[in-house]
C-alpha positions in Angstrom: -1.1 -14.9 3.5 -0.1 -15.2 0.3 1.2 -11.8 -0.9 2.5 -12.9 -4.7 -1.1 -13.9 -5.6 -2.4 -10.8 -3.6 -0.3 -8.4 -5.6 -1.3 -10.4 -9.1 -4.6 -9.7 -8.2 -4.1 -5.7 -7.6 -1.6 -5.8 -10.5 -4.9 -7.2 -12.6 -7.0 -5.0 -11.5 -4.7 -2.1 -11.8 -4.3 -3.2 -15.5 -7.8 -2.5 -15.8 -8.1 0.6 -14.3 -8.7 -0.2 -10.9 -7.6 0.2 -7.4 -7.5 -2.7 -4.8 -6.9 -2.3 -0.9 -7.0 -4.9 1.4 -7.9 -3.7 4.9 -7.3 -7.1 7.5 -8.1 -7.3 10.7 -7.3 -10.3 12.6 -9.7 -12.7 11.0 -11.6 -10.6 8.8 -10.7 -8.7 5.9 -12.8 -5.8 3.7 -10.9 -5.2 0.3 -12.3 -2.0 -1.8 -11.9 -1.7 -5.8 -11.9 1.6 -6.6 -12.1 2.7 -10.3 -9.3 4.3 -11.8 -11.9 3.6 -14.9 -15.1 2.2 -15.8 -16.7 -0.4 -14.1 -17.5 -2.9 -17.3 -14.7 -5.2 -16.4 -15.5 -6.3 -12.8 -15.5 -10.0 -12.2 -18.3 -11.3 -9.7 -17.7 -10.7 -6.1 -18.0 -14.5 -5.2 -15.1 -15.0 -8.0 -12.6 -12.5 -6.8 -14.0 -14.1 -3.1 -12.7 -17.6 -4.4 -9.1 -15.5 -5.1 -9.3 -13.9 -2.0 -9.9 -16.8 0.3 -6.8 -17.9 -1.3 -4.8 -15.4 -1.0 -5.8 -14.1 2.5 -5.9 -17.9 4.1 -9.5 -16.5 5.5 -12.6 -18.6 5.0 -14.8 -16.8 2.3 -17.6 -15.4 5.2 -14.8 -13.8 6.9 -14.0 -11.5 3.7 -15.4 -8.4 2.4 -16.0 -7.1 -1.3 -16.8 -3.6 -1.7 -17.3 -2.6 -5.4 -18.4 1.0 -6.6 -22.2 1.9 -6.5 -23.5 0.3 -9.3 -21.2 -2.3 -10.1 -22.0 -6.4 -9.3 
């Protein structure tokens, strides 16, 4: 796992008014954005998947994006 890209990633978010946890469990991982904010300025699910992957070292199926109701 690769926790300096994981924390640029909540640090982006957070700069955008959003809160990113990262719940892993052996080989699969669920990561909630919660806004702080609005939800204009939410990249697409399979980007922030592309990120993940990296960061996590999990293959993309194995990973989880919850956004709030309404958002992509």
């Amino acid at each position: 796992m690769d926790e300096l890209l994981l924390q640029r990633l909540q640090d982006g978010f957070a700069a955008d008014g959003f809160r990113m946890e990262v719940e892993r469990t052996g080989d699969h991982a669920v990561v909630t954005v919660t806004p702080d904010g609005g939800d204009d300025c939410l990249i697409p699910k399979a980007t922030l998947t592309g990120y993940l992957r990296n960061a996590l070292d999990l293959d993309a199926a194995r990973i989880e994006v919850r956004y709030p109701e309404g958002a992509e």
